[in-house]
MARSESE-851803 format. One record per residue (C-alpha): z, y, x; residue in three letters. Coordinates in nm, 4 decimals, m for minus. Example, Ala and Ser with C-alpha at 12.3 -4.5 7.8 and 13.67 -1.06 7.14 Angstrom:
<rs>
+----------+----------+----------+-----+
:        z :        y :        x :  aa :
+----------+----------+----------+-----+
:   0.7800 :  m0.4500 :   1.2300 : ALA :
:   0.7140 :  m0.1060 :   1.3670 : SER :
+----------+----------+----------+-----+
</rs>
This chain:
<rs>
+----------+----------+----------+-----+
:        z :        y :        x :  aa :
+----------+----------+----------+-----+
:  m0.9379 :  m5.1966 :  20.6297 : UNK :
:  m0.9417 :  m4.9147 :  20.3314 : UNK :
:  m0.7223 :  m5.0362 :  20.1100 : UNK :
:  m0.7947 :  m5.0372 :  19.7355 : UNK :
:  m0.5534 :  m5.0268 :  19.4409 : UNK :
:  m0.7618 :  m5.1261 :  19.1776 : UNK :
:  m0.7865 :  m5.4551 :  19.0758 : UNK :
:  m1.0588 :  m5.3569 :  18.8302 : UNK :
:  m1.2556 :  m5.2049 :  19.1170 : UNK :
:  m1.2416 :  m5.4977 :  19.3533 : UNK :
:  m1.3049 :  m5.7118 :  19.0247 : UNK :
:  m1.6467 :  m5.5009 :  18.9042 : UNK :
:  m1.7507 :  m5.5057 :  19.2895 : UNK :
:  m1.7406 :  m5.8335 :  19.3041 : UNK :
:  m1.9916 :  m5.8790 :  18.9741 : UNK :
:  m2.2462 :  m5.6393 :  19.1011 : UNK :
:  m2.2724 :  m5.7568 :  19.4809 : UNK :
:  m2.2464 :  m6.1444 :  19.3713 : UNK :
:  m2.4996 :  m6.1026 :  19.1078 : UNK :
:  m2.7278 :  m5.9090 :  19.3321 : UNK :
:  m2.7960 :  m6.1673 :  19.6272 : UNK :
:  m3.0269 :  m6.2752 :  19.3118 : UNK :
:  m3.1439 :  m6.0264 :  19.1965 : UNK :
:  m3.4139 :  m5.9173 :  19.3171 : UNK :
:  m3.5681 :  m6.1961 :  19.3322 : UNK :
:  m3.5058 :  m6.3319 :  18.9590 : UNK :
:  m3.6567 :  m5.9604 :  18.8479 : UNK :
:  m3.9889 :  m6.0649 :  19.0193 : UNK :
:  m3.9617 :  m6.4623 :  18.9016 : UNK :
:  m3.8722 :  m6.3526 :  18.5111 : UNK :
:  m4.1702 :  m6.0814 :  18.5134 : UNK :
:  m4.4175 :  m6.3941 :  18.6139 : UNK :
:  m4.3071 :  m6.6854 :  18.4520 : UNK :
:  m4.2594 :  m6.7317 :  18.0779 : UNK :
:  m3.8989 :  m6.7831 :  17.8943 : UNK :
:  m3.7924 :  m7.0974 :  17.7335 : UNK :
:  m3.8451 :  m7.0912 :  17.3432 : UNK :
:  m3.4903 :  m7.2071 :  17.3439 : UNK :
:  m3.2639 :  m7.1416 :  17.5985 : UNK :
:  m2.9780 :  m7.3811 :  17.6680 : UNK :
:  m2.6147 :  m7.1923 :  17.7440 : UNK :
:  m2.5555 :  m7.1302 :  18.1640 : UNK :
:  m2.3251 :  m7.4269 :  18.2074 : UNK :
:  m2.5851 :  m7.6648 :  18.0613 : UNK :
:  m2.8901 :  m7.4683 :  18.2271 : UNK :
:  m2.6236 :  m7.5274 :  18.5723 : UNK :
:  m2.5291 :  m7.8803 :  18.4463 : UNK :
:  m2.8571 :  m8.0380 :  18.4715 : UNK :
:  m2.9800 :  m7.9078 :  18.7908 : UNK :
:  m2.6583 :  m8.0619 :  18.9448 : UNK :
:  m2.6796 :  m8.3966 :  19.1742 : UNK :
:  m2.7612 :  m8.6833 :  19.0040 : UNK :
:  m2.4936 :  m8.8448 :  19.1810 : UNK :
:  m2.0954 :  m8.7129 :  19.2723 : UNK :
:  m1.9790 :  m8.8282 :  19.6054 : UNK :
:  m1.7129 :  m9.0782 :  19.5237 : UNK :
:  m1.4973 :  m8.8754 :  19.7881 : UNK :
:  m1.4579 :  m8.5464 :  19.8109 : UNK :
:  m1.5972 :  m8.3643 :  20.1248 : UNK :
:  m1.3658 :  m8.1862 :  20.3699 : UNK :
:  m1.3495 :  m7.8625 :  20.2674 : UNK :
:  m1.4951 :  m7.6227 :  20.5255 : UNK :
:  m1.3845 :  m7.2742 :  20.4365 : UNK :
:  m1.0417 :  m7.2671 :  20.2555 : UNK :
:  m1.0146 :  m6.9919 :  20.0653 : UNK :
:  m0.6705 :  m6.9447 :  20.1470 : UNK :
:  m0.7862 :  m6.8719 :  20.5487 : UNK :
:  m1.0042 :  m6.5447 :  20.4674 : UNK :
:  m0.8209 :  m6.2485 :  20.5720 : UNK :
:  m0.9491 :  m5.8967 :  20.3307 : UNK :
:  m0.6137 :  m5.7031 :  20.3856 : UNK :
:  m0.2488 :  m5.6574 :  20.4461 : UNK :
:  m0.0122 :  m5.7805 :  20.2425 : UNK :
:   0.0851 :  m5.5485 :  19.9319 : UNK :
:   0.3791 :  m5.3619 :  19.9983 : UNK :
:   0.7498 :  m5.4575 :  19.8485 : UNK :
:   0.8022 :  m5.3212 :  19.5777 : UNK :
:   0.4511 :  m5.3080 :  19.4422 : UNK :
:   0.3117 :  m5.4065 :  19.1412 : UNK :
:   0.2838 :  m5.7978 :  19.0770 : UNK :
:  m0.0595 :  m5.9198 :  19.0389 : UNK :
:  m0.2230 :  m5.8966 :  18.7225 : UNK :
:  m0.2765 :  m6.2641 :  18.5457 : UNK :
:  m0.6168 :  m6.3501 :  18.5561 : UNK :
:  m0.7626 :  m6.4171 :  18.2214 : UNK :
:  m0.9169 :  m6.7594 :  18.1129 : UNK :
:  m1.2481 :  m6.8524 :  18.2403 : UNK :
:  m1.3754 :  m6.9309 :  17.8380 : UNK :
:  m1.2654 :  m6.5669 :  17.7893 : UNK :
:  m1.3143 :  m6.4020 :  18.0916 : UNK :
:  m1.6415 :  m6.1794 :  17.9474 : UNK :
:  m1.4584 :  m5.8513 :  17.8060 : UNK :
:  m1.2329 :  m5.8061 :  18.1552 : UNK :
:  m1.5818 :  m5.8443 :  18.3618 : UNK :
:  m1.7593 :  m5.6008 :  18.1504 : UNK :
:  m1.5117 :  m5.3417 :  18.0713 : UNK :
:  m1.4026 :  m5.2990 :  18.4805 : UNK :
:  m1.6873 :  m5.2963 :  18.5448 : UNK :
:  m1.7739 :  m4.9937 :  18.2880 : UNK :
:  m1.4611 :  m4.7642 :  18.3710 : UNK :
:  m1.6714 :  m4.8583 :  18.7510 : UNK :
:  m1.9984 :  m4.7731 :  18.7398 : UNK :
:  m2.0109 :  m4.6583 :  18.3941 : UNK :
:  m2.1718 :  m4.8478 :  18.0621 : UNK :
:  m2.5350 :  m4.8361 :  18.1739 : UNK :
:  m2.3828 :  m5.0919 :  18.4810 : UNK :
:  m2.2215 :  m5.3185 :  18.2444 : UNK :
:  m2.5205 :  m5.3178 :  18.0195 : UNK :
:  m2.7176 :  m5.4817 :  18.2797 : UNK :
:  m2.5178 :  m5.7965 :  18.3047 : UNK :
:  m2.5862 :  m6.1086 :  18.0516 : UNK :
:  m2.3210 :  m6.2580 :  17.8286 : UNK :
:  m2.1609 :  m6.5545 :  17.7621 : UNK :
:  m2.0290 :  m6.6469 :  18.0844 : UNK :
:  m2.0861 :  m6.3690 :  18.3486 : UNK :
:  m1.8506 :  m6.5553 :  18.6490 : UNK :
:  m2.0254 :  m6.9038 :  18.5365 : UNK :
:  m2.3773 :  m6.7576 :  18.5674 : UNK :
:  m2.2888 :  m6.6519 :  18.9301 : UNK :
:  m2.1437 :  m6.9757 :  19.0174 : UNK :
:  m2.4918 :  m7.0908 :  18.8946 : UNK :
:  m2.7168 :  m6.8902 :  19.0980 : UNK :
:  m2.5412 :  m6.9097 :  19.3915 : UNK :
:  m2.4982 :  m7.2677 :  19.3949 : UNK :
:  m2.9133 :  m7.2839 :  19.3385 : UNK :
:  m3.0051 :  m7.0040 :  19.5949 : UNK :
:  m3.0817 :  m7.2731 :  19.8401 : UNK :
:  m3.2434 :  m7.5202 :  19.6847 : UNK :
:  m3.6268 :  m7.5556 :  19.6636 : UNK :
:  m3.6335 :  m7.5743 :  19.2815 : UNK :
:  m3.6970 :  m7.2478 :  19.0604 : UNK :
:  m3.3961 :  m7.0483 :  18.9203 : UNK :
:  m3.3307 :  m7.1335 :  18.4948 : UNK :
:  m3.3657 :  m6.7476 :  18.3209 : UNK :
:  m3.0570 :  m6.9317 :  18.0868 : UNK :
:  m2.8258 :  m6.8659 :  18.3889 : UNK :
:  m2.9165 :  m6.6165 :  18.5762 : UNK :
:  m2.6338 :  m6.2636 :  18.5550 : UNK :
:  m2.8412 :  m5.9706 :  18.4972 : UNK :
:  m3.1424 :  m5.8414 :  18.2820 : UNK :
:  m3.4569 :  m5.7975 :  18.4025 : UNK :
:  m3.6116 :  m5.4442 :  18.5065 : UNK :
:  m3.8108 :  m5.3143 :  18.2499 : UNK :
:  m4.2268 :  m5.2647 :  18.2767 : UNK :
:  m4.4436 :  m5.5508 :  18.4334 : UNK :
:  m4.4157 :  m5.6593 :  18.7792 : UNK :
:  m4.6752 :  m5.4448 :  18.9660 : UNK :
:  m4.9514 :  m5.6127 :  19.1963 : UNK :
:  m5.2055 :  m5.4216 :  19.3897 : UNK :
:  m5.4711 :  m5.5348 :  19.6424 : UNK :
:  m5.4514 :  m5.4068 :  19.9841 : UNK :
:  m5.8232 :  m5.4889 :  20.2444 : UNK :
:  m5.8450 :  m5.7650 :  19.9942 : UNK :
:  m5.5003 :  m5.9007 :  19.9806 : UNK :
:  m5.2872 :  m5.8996 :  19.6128 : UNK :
:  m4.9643 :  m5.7987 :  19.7473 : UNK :
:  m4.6521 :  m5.6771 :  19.5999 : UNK :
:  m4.7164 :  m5.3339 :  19.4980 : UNK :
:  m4.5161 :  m5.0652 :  19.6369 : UNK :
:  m4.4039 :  m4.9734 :  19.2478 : UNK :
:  m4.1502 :  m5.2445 :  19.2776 : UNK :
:  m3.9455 :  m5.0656 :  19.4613 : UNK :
:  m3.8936 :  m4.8109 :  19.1637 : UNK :
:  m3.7987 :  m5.0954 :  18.9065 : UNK :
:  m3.5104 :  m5.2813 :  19.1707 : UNK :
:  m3.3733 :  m4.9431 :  19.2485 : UNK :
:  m3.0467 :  m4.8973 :  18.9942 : UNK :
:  m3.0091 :  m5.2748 :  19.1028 : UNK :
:  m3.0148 :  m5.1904 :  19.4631 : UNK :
:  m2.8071 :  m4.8964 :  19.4118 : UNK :
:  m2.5332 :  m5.0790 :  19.2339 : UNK :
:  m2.5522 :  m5.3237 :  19.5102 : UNK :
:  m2.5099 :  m5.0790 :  19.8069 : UNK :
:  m2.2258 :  m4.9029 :  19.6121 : UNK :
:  m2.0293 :  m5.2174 :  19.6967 : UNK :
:  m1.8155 :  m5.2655 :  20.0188 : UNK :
:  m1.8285 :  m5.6018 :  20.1200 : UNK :
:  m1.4520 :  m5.5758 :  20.2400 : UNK :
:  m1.3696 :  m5.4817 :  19.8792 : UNK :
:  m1.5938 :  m5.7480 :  19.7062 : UNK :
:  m1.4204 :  m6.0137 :  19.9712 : UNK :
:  m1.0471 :  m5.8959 :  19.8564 : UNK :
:  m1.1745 :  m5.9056 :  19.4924 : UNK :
:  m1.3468 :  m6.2821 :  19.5826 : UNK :
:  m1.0306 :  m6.4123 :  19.7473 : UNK :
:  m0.8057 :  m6.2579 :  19.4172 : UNK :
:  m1.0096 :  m6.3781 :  19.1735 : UNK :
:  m1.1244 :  m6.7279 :  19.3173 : UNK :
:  m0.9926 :  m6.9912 :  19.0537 : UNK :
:  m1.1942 :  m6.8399 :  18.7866 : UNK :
:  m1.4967 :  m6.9456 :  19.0515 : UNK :
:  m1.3861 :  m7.2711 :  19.1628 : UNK :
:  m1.2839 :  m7.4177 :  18.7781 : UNK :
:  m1.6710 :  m7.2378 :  18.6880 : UNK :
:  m1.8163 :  m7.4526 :  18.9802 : UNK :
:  m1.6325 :  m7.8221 :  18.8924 : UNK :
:  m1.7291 :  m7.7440 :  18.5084 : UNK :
:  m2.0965 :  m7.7199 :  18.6585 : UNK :
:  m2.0849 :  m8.1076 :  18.7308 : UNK :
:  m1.9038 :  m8.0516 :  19.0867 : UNK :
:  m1.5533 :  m8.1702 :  18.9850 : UNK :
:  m1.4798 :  m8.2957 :  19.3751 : UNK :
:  m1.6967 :  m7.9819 :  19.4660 : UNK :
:  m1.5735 :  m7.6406 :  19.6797 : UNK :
:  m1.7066 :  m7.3437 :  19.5656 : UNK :
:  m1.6409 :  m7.1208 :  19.8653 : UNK :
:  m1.8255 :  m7.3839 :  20.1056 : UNK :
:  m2.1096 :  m7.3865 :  19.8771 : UNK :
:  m2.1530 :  m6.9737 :  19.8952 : UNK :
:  m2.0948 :  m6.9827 :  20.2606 : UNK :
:  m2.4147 :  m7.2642 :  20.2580 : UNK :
:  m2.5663 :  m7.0256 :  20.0201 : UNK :
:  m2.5218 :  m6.7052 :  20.2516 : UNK :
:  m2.6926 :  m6.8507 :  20.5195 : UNK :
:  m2.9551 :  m6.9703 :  20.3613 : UNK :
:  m3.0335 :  m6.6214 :  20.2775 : UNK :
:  m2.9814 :  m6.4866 :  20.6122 : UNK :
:  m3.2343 :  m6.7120 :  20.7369 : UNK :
:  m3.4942 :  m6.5283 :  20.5286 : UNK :
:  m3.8211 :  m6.4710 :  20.7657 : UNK :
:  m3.9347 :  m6.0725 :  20.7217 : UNK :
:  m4.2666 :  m6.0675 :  20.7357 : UNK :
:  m4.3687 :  m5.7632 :  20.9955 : UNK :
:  m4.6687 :  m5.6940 :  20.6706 : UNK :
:  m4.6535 :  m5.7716 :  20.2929 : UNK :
:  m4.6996 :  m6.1173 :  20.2574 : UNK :
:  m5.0387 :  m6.1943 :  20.0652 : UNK :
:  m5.0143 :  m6.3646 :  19.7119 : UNK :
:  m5.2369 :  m6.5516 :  19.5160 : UNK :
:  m5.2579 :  m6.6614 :  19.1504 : UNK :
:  m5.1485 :  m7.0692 :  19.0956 : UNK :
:  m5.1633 :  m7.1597 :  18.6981 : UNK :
:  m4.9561 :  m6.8584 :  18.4970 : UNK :
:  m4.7594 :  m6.7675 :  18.8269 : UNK :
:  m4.8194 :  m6.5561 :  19.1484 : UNK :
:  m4.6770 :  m6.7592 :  19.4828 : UNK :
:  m4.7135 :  m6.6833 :  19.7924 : UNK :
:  m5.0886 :  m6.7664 :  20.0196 : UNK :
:  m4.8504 :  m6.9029 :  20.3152 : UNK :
:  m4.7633 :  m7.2549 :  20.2794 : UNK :
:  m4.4562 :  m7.1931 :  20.4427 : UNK :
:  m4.3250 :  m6.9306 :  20.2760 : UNK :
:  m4.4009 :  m7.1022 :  19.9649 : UNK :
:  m4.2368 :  m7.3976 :  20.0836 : UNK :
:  m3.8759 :  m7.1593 :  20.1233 : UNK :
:  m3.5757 :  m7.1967 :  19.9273 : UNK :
:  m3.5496 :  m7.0439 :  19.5984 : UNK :
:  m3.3189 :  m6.8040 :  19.7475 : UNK :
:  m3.5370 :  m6.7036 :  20.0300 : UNK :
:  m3.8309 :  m6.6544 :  19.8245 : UNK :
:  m3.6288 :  m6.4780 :  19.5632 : UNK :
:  m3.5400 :  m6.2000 :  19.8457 : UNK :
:  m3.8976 :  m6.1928 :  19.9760 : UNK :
:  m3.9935 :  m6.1376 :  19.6642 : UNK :
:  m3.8017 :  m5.8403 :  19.6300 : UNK :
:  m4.0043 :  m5.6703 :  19.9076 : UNK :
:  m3.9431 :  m5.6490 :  20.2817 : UNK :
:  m3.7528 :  m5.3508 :  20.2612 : UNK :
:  m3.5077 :  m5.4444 :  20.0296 : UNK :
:  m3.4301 :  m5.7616 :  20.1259 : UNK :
:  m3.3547 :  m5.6295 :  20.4990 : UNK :
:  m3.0808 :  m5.4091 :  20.3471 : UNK :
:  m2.9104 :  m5.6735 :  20.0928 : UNK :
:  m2.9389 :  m5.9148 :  20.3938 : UNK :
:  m2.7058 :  m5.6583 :  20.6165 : UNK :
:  m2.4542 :  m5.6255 :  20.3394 : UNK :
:  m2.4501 :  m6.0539 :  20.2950 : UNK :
:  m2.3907 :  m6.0873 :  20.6728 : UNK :
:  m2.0884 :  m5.8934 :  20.6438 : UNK :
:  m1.9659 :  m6.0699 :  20.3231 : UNK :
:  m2.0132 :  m6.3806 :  20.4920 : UNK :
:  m1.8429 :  m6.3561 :  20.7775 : UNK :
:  m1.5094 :  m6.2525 :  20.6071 : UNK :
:  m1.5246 :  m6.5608 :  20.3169 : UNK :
:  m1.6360 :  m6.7871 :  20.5946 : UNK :
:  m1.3118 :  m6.6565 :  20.8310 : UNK :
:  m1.5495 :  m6.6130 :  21.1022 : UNK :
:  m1.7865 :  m6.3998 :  21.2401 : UNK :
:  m2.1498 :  m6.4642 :  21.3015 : UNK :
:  m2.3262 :  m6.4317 :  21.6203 : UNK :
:  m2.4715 :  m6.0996 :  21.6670 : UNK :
:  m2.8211 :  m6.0740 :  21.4834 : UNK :
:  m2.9119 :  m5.7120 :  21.3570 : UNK :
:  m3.1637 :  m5.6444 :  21.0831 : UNK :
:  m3.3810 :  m5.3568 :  21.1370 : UNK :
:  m3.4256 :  m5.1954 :  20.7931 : UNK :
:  m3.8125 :  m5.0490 :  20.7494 : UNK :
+----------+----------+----------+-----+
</rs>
């Protein structure tokens, strides 16, 4: 495995590729359904989607953190470690690795406060059935509306979308999910104390991205764009049963076919190396 020196690297990686299993899905969701008038902050947003209910015991943990293998041991002799900064004040070392990264137009498209605690957010509610709260999602929308045409009498997703996801699927594909795994494993307590301030103080995050992975890897991809049709102020999908998909799933639909098949390669790599195990062999044929 390549390895890389930067810490800052692996820890800007790890922002953009996290923050994108969402993505493209919460660019389509923001464009059709109105804002709050008053947003509450991402850990209360998180908070109150949470179980009504906390196990009284804590659940075996599944995927120990300390069991995923990214690379070799640093050499003796080699720089300690850098300290990881405080979750409450984590913000400035997201956004400025990720700027000497990608640049400042990257950093520019993540949303402050709490950039690691709105991940923990959206991943924990990629597979529920519930929408996604705008107050915790990490990144900004695309700009220009979300473009519909109609296709033999179909509204479908127009092929224009494409053009608004793009610097968010480039920015996604720039990451190697062997260097966004080292960066996870590295920087993991700022994620697990984000998750048990959520309202999962008994609670694993790494098991609950693992659930959260394959939930997204069982997104169906529809051999034709899926036909939508207008319900209230919103656009949801004709087919019962792709309406009926987790928010995840649908999020990654709604990105387009195309797209998704290409995020969904990158997650299955991801995945196997934070779950420490491979999955069975299931290619995805990108259109």
């Amino acid at each position: 495995m390549k390895h890389t020196s930067s810490t800052t690297s692996w820890l800007a990686a790890g922002v953009v590729l996290l923050a994108a299993l969402a993505a493209g899905g919460y660019f389509v969701r923001t464009a059709l359904q109105p804002l709050p008038s008053a947003a509450p902050t991402p850990a209360a947003a998180a908070t109150s989607a949470a179980p009504a209910a906390i196990p009284p015991v804590a659940a075996p943990v599944q995927h120990p953190i300390e069991q995923v293998e990214t690379e070799p041991p640093a050499a003796a002799g080699s720089s300690p470690a850098p300290v990881l900064p405080a979750l409450w004040d984590s913000d400035a070392a997201v956004l400025e690795s990720l700027g000497h990264l990608a640049g400042p137009d990257a950093a520019r498209l993540f949303l402050t406060p709490q950039v690691v605690t709105r991940i923990v957010a959206t991943v924990d509610a990629l597979p529920r059935h519930g929408g996604l709260s705008p107050a915790t999602m990490p990144l900004t929308p695309p700009r220009g509306a979300f473009p519909i045409e109609e296709v033999d009498g179909r509204r479908v997703i127009a092929g224009a979308n494409a053009q608004r996801l793009a610097p968010y699927m480039a920015l996604a594909e720039h990451v190697e999910p062997a260097a966004l795994a080292a960066w996870y494993v590295r920087f993991y307590p700022l994620f697990q104390e984000a998750y048990q301030q959520l309202g999962y103080p008994r609670g694993y995050f790494n098991d609950r991205l693992v659930i959260a992975l394959d939930d997204l890897l069982a997104t169906p991809l529809p051999a034709e764009p899926p036909a939508l049709v207008h319900s209230g102020q919103y656009e949801v999908w004709a087919d019962a049963g792709l309406e009926a998909r987790s928010a995840g799933q649908k999020l990654l639909l709604r990105a387009g076919t195309a797209n998704a098949a290409r995020l969904m390669q990158r997650i299955r790599v991801f995945r196997a190396i934070v779950a420490g195990q491979a999955l069975p062999e299931r290619p995805v044929a990108v259109p």
